[in-house]
N, C-alpha and C positions, 0 to 999 in steps of 0.2 A: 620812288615806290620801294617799299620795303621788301626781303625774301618769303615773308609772309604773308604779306598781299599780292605778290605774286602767286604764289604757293595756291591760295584761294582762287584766283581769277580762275588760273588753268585746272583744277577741278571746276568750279562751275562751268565755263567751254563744255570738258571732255560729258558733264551732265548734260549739256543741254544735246549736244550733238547726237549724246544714246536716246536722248527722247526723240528728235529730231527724224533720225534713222527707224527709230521704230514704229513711228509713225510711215513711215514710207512703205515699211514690209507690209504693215497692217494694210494700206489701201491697197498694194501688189496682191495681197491675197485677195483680199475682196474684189478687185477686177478680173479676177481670172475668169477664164472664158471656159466653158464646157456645152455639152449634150448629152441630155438623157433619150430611152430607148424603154418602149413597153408594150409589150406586155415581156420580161426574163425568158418564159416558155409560155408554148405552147400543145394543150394533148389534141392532139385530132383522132376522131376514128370515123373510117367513110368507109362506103361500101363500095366495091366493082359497078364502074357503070355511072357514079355519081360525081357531084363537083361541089366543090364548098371553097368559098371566101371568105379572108381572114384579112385582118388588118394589124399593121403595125404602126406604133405612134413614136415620130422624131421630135423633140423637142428641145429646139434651139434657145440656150441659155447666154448666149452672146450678145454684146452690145449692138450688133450688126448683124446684117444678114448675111448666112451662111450656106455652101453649095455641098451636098451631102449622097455619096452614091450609094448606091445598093446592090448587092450580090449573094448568091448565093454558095453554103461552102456544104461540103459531105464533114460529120464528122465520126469519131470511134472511141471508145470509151479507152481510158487514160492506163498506161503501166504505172502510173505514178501515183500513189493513195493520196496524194497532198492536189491529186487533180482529177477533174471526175471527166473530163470527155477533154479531145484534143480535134482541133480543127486540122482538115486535112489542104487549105486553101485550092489548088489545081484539080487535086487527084479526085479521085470515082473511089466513094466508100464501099463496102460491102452491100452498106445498106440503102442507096444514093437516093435521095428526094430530087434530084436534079432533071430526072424525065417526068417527076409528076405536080412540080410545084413552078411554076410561071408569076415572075415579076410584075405587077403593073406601070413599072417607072422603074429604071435603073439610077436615075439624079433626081436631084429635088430642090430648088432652094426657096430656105423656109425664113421669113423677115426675123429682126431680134426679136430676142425673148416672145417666141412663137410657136404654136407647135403646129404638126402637120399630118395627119394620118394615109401612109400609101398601103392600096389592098395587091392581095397577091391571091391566085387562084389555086388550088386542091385537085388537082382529075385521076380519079381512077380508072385505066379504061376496064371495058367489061370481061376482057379475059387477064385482069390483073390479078397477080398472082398474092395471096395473102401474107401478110408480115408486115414488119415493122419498114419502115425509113427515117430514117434520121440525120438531121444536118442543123444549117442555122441563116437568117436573112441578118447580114454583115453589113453594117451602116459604118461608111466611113465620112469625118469630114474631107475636105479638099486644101488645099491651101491656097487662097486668095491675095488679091496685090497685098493689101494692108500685111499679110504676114511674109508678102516678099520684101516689103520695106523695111520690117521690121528684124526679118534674119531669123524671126523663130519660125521656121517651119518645121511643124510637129502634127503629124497626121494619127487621130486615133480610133480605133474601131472597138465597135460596142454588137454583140448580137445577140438577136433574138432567138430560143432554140425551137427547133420543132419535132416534135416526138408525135409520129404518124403511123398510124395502125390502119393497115387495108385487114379489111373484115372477113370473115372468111374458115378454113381451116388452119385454126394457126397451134403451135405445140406454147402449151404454158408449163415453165421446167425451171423452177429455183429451188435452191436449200443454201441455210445457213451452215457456213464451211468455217465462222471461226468465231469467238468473241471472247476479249481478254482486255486485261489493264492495258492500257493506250504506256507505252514506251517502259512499260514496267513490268517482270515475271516473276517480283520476288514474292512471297508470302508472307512477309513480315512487314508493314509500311508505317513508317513514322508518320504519317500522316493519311487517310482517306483517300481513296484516289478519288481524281478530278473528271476524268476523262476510260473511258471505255470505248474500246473498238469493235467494229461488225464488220462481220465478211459474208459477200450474198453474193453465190454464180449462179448467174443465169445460163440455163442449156436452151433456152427456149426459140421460138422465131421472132417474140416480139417483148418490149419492157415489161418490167412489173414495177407495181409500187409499192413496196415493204413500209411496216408500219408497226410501231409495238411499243411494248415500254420496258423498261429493266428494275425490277424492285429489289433495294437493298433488305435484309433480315439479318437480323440480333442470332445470338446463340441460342433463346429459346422460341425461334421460328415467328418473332413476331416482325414486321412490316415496318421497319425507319422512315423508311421515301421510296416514294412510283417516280421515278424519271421518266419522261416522255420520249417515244424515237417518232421526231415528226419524219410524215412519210416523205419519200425522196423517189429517184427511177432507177433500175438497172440495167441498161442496154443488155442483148442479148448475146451468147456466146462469151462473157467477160464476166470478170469477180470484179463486184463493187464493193469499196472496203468504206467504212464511215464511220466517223467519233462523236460519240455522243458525250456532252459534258454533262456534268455533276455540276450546277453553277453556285450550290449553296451547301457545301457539305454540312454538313450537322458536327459536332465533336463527338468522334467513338472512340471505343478504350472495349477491346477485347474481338474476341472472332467474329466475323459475319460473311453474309455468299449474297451474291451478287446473282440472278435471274433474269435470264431474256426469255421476253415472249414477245417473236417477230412474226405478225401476221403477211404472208407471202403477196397479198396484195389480190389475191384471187381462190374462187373454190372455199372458202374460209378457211383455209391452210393455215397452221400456226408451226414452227418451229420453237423448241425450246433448250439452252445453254443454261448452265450454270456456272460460276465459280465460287472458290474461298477466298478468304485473304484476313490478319491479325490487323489492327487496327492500334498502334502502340506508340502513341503521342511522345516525346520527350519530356513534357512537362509533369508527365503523370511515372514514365518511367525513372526517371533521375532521380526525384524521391524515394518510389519505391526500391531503387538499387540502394540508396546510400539507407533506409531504413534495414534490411536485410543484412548489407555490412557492418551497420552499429549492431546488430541482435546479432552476427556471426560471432564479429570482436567481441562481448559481454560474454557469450555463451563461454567462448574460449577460456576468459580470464576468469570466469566464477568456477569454470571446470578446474584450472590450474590451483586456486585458491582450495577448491574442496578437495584437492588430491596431495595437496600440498600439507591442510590439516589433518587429514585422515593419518598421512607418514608419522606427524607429530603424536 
C-alpha cells in the first residue's frame, strides 16, 4: 500500500469518525430530559375575609416518570439590575406569603411526557392587614434510581411567582428616578443606541405595573420610532431598573432626543424623561472628514498660489 493510499484511508477514518460523533451529540441533545412550569406569575388581589384557588401546572418532559416537590419561598426584589427579584429560600421576607398561601401537595409524580396541575389556597383572614406579599411555588425535580445509576444527579428548580395584594388601605407611591443610554453617557455615538435604561422606586405598600413607550425625534421635532416599554412589576420599597431595547434601529446621521412616557401603572399617572444624543455613523463621517481636508489642502494651496502672484 502506497504513502498515498495511506494518506487517504486515514482522512476518510478521521471523516467518518467526525460524522460518527456528531451523530452521537445530536441524539444526547435530543434525549435530554427537562420540565416545564406555568403559569411564570401570577397577580392576585383578594380581599380580608376571602379565599381564592390557584393552580399551578408541572409538566414532565421525561422519558419516565418523574417525582417533583413543591415549596414554598419569601422573595425581595434584587440589588442587581441584571436581576429582578432574589429568592430568599429559609428566611421570612418582609413581605412573607407564607402565612397566607397553603400547598395542596408538597410531592407529585407525574408519568413521561405528562403534565399535572397541583392547586394551592389564598386566605385572607378578616383582620388582614392590607399590602402586598410576595414569594414564589418552587418545583423541584428529585433525583431517582435511573439517575443514581447513571451518576448524573442534577436537581433543578423552576418557580412560579406570586404577586398578591390584600385589598384594603394600601399607599400607591412610584416615580421615575432615571432613564439614560444603557452602558453609554457619551453624546456623540457612532452608531444609534440599542438599548435604554428605566429606573422606577416604589415607596408604596404594594407593586405597580409601569408601562409606556420611549419615542425617538429628528432635529425638526418629528417622530422616527415609538418603542414599546411592555409592562413589567415593581416590588415595593425598591428601584426597579429595566432595558428596553431598540431591536431595529433605523440609520441616523445628525441630533435627536429620545422621550419617556412611563405610565405609573395606576391613577393614570404619567412620568416623563427626556434625553439627547448625535447620531454620527463612520460611514457618513469618514467621508465627510476626508471631503473637508481636500477643501482645507485646495484652499491652502490656491491661497499660496494667489499670494504668491500678487508678490510677482
Amino acid at each position: 500500500m502506497t504513502k498515498a493510499s495511506l494518506h487517504l484511508r486515514t482522512i476518510l477514518l478521521s471523516i467518518i469518525l467526525i460524522i460518527v460523533s456528531g451523530i452521537g451529540i445530536a441524539s444526547a441533545q435530543t434525549n435530554e430530559e427537562s420540565f416545564a412550569v406555568g403559569p411564570g406569575k401570577q397577580e392576585v388581589v383578594i380581599e380580608p375575609g376571602e379565599t381564592v384557588t390557584k393552580i399551578v401546572t408541572i409538566s414532565n418532559n421525561a422519558n419516565r416518570a418523574k417525582t417533583f416537590t413543591l415549596s414554598l419561598e419569601d422573595l425581595v426584589a434584587s440589588d442587581n439590575p441584571q436581576e429582578v427579584v432574589t429568592l430568599l429560600g429559609k428566611e421570612t421576607g418582609p413581605y412573607s406569603l407564607s402565612n397566607i398561601v397553603n400547598l395542596s401537595q408538597t410531592e407529585v409524580t407525574i408519568p413521561a411526557n405528562a403534565s399535572q396541575a397541583v392547586s394551592f389556597t389564598i386566605t385572607a383572614s378578616d383582620n388582614a392587614e392590607p399590602g402586598g406579599h410576595y414569594g414564589a411555588v418552587i418545583i423541584s425535580d428529585t433525583a431517582d434510581e435511573a439517575d443514581l445509576e447513571t451518576g448524573a444527579i442534577l436537581v433543578s428548580r423552576i418557580g412560579s411567582l406570586l404577586l398578591i395584594k390584600v385589598d384594603g388601605d394600601i399607599t400607591l407611591d412610584s416615580e421615575l428616578v432615571d432613564f439614560r443610554i444603557a452602558e453609554n453617557k457619551k453624546l456623540f455615538l457612532l452608531d444609534p443606541p440599542k438599548e435604554f435604561e428605566i429606573a422606577v422606586r416604589n415607596n408604596g405598600s404594594v407593586h405597580t405595573i409601569p408601562y409606556g413607550s420611549v419615542k425617538i425625534k429628528n432635529m425638526f421635532g418629528r417622530t422616527v420610532t415609538d418603542i414599546p416599554v411592555d409592562a413589567y412589576f415593581s416590588l415595593p420599597q425598591s428601584t426597579r431598573s429595566r432595558t428596553v431595547d431598540w431591536e431595529d434601529p433605523r440609520f441616523l446621521f445628525g441630533y435627536y432626543s429620545a422621550e419617556l412616557n412611563l405610565y405609573r401603572g395606576y391613577e393614570d399617572l404619567v412620568d416623563t424623561k427626556s434625553l439627547s444624543f448625535w447620531s454620527l455613523p463612520l460611514i457618513l463621517v469618514v467621508p465627510l472628514l476626508l471631503v473637508l481636508v481636500i477643501f482645507v489642502l485646495l484652499y491652502i494651496l490656491v491661497s499660496r498660489k494667489y499670494t504668491v502672484s500678487r508678490r510677482k
